[in-house]
N, C-alpha and C positions, 0 to 999 in steps of 0.2 A: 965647610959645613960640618963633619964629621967630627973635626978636633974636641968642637963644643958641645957633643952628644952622647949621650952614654953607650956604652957598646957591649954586648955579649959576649962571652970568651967565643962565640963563630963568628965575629966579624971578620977576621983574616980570611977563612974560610970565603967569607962573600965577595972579601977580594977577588980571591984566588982564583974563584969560579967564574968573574966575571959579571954577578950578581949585577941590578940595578939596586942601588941604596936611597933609600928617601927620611927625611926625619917623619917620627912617629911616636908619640908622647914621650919626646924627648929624649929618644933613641935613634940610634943608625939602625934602619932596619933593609929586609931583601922586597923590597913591592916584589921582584919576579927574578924566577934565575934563567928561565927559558921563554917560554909568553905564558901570559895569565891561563888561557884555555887550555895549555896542553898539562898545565900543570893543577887545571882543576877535572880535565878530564880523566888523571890519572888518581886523583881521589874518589870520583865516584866511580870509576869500573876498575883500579889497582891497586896501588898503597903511594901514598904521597907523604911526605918529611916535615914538621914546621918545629923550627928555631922558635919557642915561646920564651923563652930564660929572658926578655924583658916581665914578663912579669910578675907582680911582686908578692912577697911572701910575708906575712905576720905572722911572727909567735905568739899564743898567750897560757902560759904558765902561771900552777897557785893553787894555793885549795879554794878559789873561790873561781877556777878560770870555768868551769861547768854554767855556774848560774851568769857570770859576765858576760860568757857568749852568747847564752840566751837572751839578756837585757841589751846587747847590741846587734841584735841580728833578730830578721822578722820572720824566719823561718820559725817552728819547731823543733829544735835542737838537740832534746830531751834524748829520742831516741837514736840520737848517732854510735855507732862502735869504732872500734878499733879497726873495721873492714869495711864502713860506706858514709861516704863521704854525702855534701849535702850542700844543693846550688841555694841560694839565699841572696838576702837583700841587707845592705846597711842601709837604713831609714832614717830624715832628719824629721824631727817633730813633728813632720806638716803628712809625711809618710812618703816624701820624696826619695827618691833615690840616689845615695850617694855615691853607690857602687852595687854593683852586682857581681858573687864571687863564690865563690866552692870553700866550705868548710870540712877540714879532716882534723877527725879526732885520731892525733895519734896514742893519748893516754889517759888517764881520769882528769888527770890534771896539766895536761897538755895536748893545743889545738893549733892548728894550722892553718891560715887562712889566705888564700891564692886571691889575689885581686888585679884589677886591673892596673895598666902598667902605668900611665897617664897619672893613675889615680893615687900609686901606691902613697906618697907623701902625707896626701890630704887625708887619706885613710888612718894611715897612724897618727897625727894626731888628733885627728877625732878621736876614736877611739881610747888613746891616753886620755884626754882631757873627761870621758867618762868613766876612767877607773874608780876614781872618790874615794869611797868605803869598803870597795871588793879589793882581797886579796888576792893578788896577779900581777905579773910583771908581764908587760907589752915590749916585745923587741920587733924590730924592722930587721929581719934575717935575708932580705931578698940576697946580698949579695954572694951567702952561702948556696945560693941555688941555680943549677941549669934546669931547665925544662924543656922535652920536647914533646913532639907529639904527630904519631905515628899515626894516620888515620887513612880507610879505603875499607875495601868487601874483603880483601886479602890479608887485611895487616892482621888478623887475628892470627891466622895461619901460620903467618912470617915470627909474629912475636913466640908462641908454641914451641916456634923449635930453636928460638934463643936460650927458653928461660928452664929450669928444671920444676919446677912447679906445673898443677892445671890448672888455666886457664879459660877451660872451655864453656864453663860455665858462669862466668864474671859477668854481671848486670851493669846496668849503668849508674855509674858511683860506686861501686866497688872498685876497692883496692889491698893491694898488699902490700907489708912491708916485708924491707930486710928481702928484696929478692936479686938473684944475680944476673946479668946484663953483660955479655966480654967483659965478666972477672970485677964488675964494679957494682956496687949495692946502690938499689936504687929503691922506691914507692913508685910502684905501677898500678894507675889508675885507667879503670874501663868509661872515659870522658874521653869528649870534644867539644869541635867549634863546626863540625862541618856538615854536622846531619848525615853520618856512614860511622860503622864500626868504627873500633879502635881504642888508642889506652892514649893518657898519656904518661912521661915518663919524669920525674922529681931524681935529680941526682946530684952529686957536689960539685959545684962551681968547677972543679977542675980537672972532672970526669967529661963535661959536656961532650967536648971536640972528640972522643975516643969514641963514644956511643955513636956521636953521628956517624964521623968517618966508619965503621962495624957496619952501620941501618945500611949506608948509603953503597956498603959493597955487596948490596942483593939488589933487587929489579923495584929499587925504591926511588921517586923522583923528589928531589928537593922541592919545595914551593917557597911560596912568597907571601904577603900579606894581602896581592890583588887577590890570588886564588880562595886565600884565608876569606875574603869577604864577600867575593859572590858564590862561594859554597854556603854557609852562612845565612846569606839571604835568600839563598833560593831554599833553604830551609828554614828561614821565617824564625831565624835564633835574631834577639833583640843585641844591639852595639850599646855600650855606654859611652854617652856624649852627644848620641844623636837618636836613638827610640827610647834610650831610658838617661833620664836628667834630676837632678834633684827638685823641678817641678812637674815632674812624672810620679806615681805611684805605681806601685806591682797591678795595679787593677785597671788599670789607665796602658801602663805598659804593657800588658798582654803575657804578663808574668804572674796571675794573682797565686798558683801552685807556689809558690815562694813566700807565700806572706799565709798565719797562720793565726789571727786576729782574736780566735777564739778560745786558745787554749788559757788556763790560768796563769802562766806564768806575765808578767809586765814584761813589754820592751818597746824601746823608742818608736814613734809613729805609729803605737799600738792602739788608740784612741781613732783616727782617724781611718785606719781601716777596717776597723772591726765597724764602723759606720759605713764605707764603701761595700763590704762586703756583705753587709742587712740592708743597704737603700741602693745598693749600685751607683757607680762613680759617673760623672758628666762628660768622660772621655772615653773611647777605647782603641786601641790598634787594629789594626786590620793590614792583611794585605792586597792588593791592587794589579791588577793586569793592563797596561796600555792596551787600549784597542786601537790608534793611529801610532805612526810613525813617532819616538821622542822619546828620551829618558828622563825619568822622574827624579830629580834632586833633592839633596835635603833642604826643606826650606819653602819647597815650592807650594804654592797655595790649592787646595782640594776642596774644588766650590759643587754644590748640587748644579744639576742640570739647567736649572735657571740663573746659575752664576752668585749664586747666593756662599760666599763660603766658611766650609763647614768643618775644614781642620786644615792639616800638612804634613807634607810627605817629611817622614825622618830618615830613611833611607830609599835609595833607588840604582837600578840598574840595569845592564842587558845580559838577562841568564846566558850563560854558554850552552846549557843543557839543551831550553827550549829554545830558544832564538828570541824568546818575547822578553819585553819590556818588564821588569816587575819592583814593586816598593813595599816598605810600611810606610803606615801613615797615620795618624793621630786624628781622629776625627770625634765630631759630637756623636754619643750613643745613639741619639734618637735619631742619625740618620743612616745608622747601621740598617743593610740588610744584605745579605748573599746572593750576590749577583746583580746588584743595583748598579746602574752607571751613573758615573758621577763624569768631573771633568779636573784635569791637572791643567795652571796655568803654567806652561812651560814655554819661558819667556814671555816673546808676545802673543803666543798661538795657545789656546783652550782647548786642550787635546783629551778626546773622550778615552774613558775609562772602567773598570769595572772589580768588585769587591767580591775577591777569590780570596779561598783558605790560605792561611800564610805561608804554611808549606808545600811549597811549587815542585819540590822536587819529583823530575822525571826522568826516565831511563828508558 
């Protein structure tokens, strides 16, 4: 399996440890180094490790690289600096999603864009194939990059007394460059994936293995991509490939903060949702609480009470935190309401349910 997967300068590492390895957009990746729960319980109440250096990085440099980002990206862009960064959407015509990704400007004329890792391929060439007329050169720089990322209630504290800089005041999407990390220069960004404090870390492909092996000799737990995803969903952050699709939009997707319809500048799927956003879209996300025994998969069908059905579940699983049952799900707007029951076919049993905020996170 392994040979034909691309791999991170820590996969030895995952060896070593023992790691469980599974392919994952076409990477070797860790699902778990110890079990999923202890290692997502050690993000929400200490500091937990994740190995991201799968994913991928675009450069776009030029003097036209300001207005190009903005014509390919559905955020507002305008006002990014040198120190905050900005979550965004790549839009196809339709205002589908082609990716959802963090953009950092590291300079007037030079951006940076972290996307997912699945995706990273189909991302650059879209992207090239709408350079046209704008002056800017598009590189696929992923392989210069390790990423990790340090997230829990404690990692703020743990990072502080790595770095010579303050920290204590970094928002979310802030970041710095040019900072020191065990003697190696890195971009520390105040991001995650997991709904708790924490940064993540941008450093050179041949730094990664030193930073971690550094993180990992304080009271830091390694995790895996199980923990990676039910922190995540129990904090109601959307997955690309399964709540956001390129026949999803940011309004549909329960991301419309990313899509910015109304400013004057043009960009792709800009037309269609500056219409979603003045008529409202025919979809929305939600998320969902089993009320019987079952866990909700993707895919699975989400009918009104009288079995009539009204959307589907795009992720699902069993919190560690609460013990319950919990999903997104894609459903018709007009049968949104908070706290309406609905029902998940799961398998052959019609298992009742209910429409809770998507952030479930409890402590």
């Amino acid at each position: 399996m392994t040979s034909e997967l691309k791999k991170t300068p820590l996969y030895q590492n995952y060896v070593d440890s023992g790691a469980k390895i599974v392919e994952f957009g076409g990477w070797a990746m860790p699902v778990q180094f110890s079990s999923i729960k202890e290692e997502h319980n050690a993000v929400r109440y200490e500091i937990g490790l994740f190995d991201v250096s799968h994913m991928g990085e675009i450069e776009i440099q030029g003097n036209d690289a300001k207005s190009f980002v903005q014509y390919i990206l559905s955020n507002d862009t305008n006002n990014l600096t040198d120190s905050k960064a900005l979550y965004t959407a790549l839009c196809n015509e339709e205002g589908g999603i082609i990716d959802d990704l963090v953009t950092y400007k590291l300079a007037d004329d030079d951006y940076l864009l972290v996307v997912n890792a699945a995706n990273t391929d189909k991302d650059f060439k879209w992207i090239e194939k709408h350079v046209k007329s704008f002056e800017v050169e598009v590189k696929n720089v992923s392989e210069q990059y390790g990423q990790l990322a340090l997230q829990g209630p404690k990692a703020r504290d743990l990072m502080q007394k790595l770095v010579d800089i303050d920290i204590s005041e970094m928002g979310m999407f802030e970041f710095k460059k040019d900072v020191q990390l065990f003697n190696k220069n890195v971009i520390l960004s105040q991001s995650g994936y997991t709904g708790e404090d924490g940064f993540e870390i941008y450093c050179d492909a041949n730094d990664t293995v030193a930073i971690w092996e550094g993180l990992l000799e304080y009271d830091v737990t390694p995790c895996g991509l199980g923990a990676r995803d039910t922190l995540r969903l129990e904090a109601g952050l959307p997955l690309h490939g399964q709540d956001l699709t390129e026949s999803i939009t940011p309004y549909e997707g329960g991301i419309a903060f990313a899509a910015k319809p109304l400013i004057d500048d043009d960009f792709i799927g800009k037309s269609v949702l500056k219409d979603q956003k003045e008529n409202g879209s025919s979809r929305r996300t939600v998320g969902l609480e089993l009320l019987d025994k079952g866990i909700a998969r993707t895919g699975y069908e989400v009918l009104d009470i009288d079995g009539n059905q009204i959307g589907e579940v795009t992720s699902g699983t069993k919190s560690p935190s609460s013990d319950k049952s919990i999903a997104l799900a894609i459903i018709n707007r007009d049968a949104f309401e908070m706290g309406r029951e609905l029902l998940v076919q799961v398998r052959k049993r019609q298992v009742k349910a209910k429409i809770v905020k998507k952030n479930q996170i409890e402590k």
